[in-house]
VOGU-3710 file (C-alpha; in Angstrom, 3 decimals, decimal comma):
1> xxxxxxxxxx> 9,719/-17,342/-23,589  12,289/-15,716/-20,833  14,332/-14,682/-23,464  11,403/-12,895/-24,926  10,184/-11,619/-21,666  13,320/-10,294/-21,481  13,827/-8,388/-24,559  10,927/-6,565/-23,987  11,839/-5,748/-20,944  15,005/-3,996/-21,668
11> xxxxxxxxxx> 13,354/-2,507/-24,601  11,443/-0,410/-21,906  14,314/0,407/-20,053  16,829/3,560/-20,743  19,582/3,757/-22,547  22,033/3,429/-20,483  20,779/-0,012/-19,031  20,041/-1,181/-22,567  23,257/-0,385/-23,100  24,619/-1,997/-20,068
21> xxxxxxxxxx> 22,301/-5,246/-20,019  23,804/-5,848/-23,648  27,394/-5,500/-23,245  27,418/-7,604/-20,386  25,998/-10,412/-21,901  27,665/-10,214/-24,849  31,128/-9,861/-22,978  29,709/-13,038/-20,589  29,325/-14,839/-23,652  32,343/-14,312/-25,482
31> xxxxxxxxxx> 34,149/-14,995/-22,272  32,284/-18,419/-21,442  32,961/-19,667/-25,058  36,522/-18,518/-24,783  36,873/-20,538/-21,529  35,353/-23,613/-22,998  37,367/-23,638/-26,153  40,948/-22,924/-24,299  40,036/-25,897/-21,367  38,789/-28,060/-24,600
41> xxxxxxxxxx> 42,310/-27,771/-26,020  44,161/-27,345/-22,796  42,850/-30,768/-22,043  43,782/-31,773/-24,937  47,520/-30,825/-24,912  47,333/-32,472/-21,549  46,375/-36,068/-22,733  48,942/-35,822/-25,666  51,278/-34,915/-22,860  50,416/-37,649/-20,968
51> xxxxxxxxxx> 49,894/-40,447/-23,517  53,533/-39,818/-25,073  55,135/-40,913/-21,453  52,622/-43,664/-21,916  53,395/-44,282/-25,302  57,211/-44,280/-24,083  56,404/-47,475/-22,158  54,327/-49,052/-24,565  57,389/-48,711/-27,239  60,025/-50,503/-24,724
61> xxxxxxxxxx> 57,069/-53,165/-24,346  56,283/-53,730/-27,571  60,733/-53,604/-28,623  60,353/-56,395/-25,676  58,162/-58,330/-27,457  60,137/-58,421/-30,712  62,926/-59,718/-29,695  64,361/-62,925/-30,620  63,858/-65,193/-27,966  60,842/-68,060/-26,915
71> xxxxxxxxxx> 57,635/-66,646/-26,506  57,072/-68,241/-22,960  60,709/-66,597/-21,664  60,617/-63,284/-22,847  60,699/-60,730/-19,809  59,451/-57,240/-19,543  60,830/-54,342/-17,956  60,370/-51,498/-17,677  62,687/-49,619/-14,830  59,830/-47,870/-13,461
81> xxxxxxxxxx> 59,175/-49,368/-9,710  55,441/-47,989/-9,815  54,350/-50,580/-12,395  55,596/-53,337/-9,002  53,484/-51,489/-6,647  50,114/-53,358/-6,066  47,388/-50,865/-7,125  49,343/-47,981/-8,122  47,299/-46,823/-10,894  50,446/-47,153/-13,494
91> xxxxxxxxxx> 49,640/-50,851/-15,442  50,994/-52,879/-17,789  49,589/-56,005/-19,605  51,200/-57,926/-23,185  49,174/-60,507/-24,852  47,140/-62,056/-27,561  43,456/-60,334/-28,245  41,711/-63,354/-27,814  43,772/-65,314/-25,242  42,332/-65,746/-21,194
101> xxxxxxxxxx> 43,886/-63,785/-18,039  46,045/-66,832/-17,707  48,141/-66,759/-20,774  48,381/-62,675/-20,213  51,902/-61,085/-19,102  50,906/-58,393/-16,316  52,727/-55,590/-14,537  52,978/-56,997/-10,485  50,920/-53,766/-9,805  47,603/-55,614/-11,758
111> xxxxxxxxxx> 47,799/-58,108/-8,977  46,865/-61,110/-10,904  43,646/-59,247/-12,227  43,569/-58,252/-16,021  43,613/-54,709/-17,592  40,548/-54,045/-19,664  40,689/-52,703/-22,745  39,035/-48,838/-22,846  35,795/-48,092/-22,670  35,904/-44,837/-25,212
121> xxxxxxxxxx> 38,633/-46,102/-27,367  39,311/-43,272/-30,464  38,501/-46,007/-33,122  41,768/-46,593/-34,606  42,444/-50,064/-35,726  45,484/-51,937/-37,458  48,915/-53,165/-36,964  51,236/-50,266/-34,912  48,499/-48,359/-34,714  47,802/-46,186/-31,111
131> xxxxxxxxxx> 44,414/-46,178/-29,462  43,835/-43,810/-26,690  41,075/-43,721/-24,379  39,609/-43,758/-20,946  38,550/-46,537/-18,599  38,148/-48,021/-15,226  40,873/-49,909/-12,682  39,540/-53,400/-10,471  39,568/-50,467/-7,382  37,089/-48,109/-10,104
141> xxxxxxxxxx> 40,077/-45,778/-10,301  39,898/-43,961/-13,269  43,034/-44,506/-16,112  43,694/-43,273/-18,958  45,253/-46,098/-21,323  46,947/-46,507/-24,820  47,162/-49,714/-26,598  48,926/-50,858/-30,097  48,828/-54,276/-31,716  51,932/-56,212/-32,560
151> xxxxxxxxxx> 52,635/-58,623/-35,917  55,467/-61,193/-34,779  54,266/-63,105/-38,020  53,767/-67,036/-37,320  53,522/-66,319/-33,340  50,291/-64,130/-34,247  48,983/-60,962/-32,977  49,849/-59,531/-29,678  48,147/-56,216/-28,109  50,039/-54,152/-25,350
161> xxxxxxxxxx> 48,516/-51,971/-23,213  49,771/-49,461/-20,770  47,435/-47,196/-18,369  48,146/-44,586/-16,689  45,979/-42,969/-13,478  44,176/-40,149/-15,170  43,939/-37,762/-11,670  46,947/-36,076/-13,120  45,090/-35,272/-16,336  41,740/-34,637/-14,351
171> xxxxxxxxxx> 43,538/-32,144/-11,729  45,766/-30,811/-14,302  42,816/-29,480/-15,999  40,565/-28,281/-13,045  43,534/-26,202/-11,201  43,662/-24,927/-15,502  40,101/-24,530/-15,453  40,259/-22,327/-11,874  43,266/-20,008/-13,122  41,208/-18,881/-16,209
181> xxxxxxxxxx> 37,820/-18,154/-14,759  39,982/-16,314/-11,937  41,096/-14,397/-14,374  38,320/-14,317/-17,049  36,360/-13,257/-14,187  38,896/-10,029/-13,346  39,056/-9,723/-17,012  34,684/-9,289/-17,164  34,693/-7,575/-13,924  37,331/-4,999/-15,737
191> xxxxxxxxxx> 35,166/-4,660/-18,769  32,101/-4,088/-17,257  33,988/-1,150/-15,046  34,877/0,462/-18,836  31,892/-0,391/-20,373  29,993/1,568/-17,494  32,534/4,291/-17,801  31,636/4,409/-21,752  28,380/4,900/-21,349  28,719/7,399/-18,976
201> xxxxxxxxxx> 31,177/9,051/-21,118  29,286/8,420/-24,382  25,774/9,400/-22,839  26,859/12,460/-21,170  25,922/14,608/-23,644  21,676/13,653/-24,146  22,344/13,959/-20,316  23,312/17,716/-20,234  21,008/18,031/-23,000  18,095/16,252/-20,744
211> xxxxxxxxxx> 19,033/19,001/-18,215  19,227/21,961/-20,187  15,459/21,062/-21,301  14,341/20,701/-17,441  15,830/24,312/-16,731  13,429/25,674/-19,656  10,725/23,613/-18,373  10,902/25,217/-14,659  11,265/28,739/-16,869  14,724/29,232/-16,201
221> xxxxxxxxxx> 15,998/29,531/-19,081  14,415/30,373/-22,570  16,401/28,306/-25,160  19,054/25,604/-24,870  22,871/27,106/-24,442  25,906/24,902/-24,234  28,499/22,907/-26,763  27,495/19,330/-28,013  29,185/16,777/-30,075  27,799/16,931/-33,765
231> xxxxxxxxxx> 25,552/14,234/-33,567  23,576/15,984/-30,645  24,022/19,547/-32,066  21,465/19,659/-34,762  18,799/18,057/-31,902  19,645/20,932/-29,577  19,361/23,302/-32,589  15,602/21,864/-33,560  14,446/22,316/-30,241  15,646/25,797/-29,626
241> xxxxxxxxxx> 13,531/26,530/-32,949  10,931/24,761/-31,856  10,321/27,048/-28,924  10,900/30,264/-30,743  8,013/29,152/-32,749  6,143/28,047/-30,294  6,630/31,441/-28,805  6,036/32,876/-31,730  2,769/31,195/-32,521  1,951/31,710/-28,771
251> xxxxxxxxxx> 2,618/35,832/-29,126  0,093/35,578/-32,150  -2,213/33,824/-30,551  -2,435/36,187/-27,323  -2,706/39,636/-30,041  -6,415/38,085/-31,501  -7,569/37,332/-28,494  -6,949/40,834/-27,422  -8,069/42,044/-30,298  -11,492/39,702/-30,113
261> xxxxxxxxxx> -11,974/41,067/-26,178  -11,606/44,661/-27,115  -13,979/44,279/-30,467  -16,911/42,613/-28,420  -16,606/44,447/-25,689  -17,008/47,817/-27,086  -20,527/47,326/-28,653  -21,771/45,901/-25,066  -20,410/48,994/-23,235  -22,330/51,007/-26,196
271> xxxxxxxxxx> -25,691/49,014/-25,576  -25,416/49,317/-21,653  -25,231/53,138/-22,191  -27,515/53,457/-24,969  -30,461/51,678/-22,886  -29,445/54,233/-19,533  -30,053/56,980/-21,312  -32,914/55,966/-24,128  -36,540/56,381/-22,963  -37,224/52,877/-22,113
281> xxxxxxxxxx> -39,275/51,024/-20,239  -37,619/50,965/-17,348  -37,953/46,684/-17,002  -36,950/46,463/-20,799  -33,830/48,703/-19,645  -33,192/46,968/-16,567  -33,636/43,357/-18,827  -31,408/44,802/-21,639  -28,495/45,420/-18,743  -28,866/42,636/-17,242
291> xxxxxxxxxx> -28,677/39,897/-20,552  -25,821/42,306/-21,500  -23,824/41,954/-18,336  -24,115/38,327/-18,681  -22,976/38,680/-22,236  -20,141/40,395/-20,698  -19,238/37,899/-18,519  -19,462/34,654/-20,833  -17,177/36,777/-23,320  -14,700/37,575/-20,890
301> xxxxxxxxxx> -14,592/33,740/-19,472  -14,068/32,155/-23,161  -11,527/34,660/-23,803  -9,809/33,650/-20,650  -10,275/29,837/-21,607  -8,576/31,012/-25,258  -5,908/33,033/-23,945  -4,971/29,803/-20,959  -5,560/26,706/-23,419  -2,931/28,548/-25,825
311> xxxxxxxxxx> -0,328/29,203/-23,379  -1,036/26,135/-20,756  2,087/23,865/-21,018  4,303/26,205/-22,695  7,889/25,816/-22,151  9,789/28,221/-19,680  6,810/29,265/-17,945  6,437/28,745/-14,397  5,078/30,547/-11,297  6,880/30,225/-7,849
321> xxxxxxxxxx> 3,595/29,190/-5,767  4,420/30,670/-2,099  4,554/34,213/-2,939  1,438/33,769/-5,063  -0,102/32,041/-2,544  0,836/34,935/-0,057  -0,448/37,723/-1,927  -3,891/35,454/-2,312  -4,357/35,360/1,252  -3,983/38,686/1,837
331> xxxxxxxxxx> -6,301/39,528/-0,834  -9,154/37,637/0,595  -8,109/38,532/4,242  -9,136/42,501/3,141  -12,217/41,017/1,349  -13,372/38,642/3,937  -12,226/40,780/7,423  -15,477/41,143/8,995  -15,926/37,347/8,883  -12,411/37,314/10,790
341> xxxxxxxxxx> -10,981/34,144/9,333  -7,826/32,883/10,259  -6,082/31,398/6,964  -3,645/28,767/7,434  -0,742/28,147/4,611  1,776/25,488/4,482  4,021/25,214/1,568  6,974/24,179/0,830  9,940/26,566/-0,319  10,647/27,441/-4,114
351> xxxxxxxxxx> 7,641/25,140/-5,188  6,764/26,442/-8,304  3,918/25,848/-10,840  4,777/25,113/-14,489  2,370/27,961/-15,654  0,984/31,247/-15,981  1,180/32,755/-13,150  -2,516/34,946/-13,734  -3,758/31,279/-14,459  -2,720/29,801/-11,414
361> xxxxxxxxxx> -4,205/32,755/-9,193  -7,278/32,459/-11,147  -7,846/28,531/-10,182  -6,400/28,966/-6,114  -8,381/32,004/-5,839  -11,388/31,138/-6,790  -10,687/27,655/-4,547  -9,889/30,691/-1,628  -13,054/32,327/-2,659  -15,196/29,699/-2,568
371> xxxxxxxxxx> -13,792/28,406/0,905  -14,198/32,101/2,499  -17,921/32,091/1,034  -18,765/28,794/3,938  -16,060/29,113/6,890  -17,260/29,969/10,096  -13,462/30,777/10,900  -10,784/28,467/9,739  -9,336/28,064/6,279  -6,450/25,538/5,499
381> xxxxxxxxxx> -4,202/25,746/2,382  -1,542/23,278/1,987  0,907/23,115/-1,418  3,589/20,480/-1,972  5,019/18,499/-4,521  3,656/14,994/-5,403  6,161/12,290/-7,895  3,636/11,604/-11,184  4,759/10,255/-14,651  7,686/10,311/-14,052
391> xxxxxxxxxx> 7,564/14,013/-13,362  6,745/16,435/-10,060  3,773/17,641/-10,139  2,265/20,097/-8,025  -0,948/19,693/-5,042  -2,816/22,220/-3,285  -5,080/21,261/-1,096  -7,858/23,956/0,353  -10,459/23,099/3,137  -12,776/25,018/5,254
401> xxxxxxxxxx> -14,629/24,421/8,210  -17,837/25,502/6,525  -20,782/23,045/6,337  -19,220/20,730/3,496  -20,916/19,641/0,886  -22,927/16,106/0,638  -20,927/13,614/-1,894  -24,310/13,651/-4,885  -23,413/17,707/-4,860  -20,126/17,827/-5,624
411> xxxxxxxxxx> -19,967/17,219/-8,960  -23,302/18,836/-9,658  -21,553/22,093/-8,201  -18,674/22,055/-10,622  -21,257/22,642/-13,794  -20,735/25,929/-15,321  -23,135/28,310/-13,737  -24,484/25,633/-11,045  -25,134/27,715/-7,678  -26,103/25,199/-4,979
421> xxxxxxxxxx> -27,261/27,994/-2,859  -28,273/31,626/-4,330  -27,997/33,642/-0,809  -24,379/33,632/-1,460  -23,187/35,892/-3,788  -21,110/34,877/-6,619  -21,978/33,892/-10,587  -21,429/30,006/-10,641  -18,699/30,020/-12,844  -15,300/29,928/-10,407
431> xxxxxxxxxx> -15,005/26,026/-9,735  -15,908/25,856/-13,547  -12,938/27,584/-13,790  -10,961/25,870/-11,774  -11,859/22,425/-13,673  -11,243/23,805/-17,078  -7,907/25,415/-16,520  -6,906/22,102/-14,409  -7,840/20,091/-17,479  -6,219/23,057/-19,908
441> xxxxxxxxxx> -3,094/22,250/-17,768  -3,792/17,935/-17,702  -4,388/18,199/-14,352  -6,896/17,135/-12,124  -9,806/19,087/-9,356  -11,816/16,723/-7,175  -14,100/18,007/-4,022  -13,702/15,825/-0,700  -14,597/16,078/2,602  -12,129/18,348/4,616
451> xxxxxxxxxx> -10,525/17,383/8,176  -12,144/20,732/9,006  -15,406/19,228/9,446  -16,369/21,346/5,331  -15,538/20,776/1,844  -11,709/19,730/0,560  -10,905/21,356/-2,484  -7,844/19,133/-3,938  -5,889/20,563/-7,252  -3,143/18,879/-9,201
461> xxxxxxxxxx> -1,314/20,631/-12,138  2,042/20,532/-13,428  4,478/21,234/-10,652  8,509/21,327/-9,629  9,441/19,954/-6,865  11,641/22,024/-4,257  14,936/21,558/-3,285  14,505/22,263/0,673  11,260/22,038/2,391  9,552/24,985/4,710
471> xx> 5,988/25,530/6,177  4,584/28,680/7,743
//
């Protein structure tokens, strides 16, 4: 199930850690079977090592044993003065299979007390054959022993056994075992350093390409320019068409709706001066004007929704927010002096809007507007550059200290053509606006209640963040 977990995990994850993630544990897994199998036979080697001095002893026994001479006066000997040391780990012991610790001839190091047989003997059986194995001493000391039967004919079987202490084997193969994970360990720590270097190497290129597509995206650049390996090449070339006919498409698109706008709006500016200077009723006239002015209106704010839903998003646009901003406030300063409000901006330096810059005027200002229409003095505008998706994306944030707006009319107020309050002047349409080009742009518009004390216009769109921050 972890392993699962796992997998899907990484699957999730970028290339370069996929990448990563899988080298490593392949590498740690070729490495920890490489270790096994080289202490498997370097333990090995070791015991064949150590049970031919063993077997050495064993031979001299068993040429002992042979010999012409009586049974009970034969003597053993083997030069070696560790076999006379009293628990020294190095044991001898000659004797029948069957006979009792008695009738046994022992090495002085057994001290009286008989050498069992192994415990994990290899399974080898017959006359002069060797049987290796492990097993334990009378102080639980553990020995490695060999043992090999003997035919002497009418005096029967005998079995000799020699052991050996098996901390020389055991230590042998542990200070073994330490030198090659020392060293498989520099050896993984090496190939991870490469590995990481590969990728780098290998994955540069989607990286420069990644970076040539976020200069179109903030609309510095038009196409994709550099060198790339084959492989990457044809991608690069794609997506350069791709926005020459999105361009294209886009160039089209803007032509019929100017086309469309000039077509309707002819006849209505016919109509308006046909009914000033027919004989009329003068309420049919005024009615006539008044239904065509609206017609006006409704054309010229679905041609603007046409002409923004066809170029919102489109690569290599962008708008730089804080001299648009700047130019807004001035704007509405001129409109709005005799109220005498004092605008506040912060934003921060070379934020920019991925966007048309008419359609993000179009959405602040009528946000400014709006907030002009209510303050009693004070209007706040604040842009910066919020992490979404992965992607900046851009906030402006426009309050007033007006008389707000309670929270069951704030959506009501957004409706196309909803005015809560006809005294003010105005059509009904701008925060319709401003919702349908956020949504044009997958963005977001929400009203809130302002720190001012009046309403909180918030809008998020498609944004860059800035390299240095400023506020003014």
């Amino acid at each position: 199930m972890t392993a699962l977990l796992t997998f899907f995990s990484l699957r999730q994850r970028s290339i370069a850690v996929r990448l990563a993630v899988s080298a490593l544990l392949a590498s740690s897994a070729i490495l920890l079977i490489a270790a096994w199998i080289l202490t498997t036979l370097y333990r090995e080697n070791t015991e064949r090592a150590f049970d031919s001095r063993l077997l050495v002893f064993a031979n001299n026994l068993a040429t002992d044993l042979v010999s012409p001479s009586d049974p009970e006066s034969r003597s053993f000997s083997l030069g070696d003065p560790r076999f006379d040391l009293p628990l020294s780990g190095w044991y001898w012991q000659v004797g029948r299979p069957e006979a009792k610790p008695r009738d046994l001839r022992t090495s002085r190091s057994l001290v009286g007390v008989p050498l069992k047989p192994a415990t994990n003997p290899d399974g080898k059986t017959g006359i002069g054959q060797i049987r290796q194995g492990y097993g334990r001493a009378q102080d639980d000391r553990l020995l490695r022993i060999i043992e090999r039967d003997v035919d002497l004919g009418e005096e029967g079987r005998y079995t000799v056994r020699i052991a050996g202490p098996a901390d020389e084997i055991v230590n042998d193969v542990d200070r073994f075992r330490f030198s090659l994970f020392v060293t498989f360990g520099l050896l993984g720590l090496f190939l991870a350093l490469t590995t990481l270097l590969q990728i780098r190497f290998g994955l540069a290129p989607l990286a420069q390409l990644r970076a040539a597509l976020g200069v179109i995206r903030r609309g510095e650049a038009d196409r994709i320019t550099g060198s790339y390996p084959p492989d990457i090449a044809p991608l690069a070339g794609e997506v350069n068409l791709l926005i020459e006919t999105n361009r294209e498409i886009l160039e089209r698109a803007r032509t019929q709706v100017g086309n469309l706008a000039h077509a309707l709006k002819t006849p209505l500016s016919i109509i308006v001066n046909e009914v000033g200077s027919a004989e009329a009723p003068e309420e049919l006239a005024a009615k006539i004007r008044e239904q065509a002015s609206l017609m006006r209106d409704q054309v010229n704010y679905y041609l603007d929704r046409a002409r923004a839903a066809a170029l919102a998003g489109t690569l290599g646009t962008s708008t730089e927010v804080e001299p648009a901003l700047a130019g807004l406030v001035r704007t509405f300063g001129k409109i709005y002096r005799d109220k005498d409000i004092a605008y506040e901006v912060s934003v921060s330096a070379g934020l920019r809007f991925r966007g048309e810059r008419q359609d993000f005027e179009e959405m602040v200002g009528n946000l400014v507007d709006n907030a002009s229409k209510w303050a009693h003095g004070r209007v706040a505008i604040r842009a910066e550059a919020i992490g979404k998706d992965d992607y900046p994306h851009l906030l402006v944030a426009i309050e007033d200290d007006g008389p707000g707006l309670p929270p069951e009319d704030r959506e009501a107020v957004i409706g196309r053509g909803r005015r809560l309050d006809e005294t003010k002047p105005g059509s009904g349409l701008g925060l319709s606006i401003v919702a349908d080009l956020a949504a044009l742009y997958r963005g977001r518009f929400r009203l809130e209640e302002a720190s001012l004390g009046g309403l909180r216009a918030v809008l998020e769109v498609p944004g860059d963040a800035p390299a240095a921050a400023a506020h003014h």
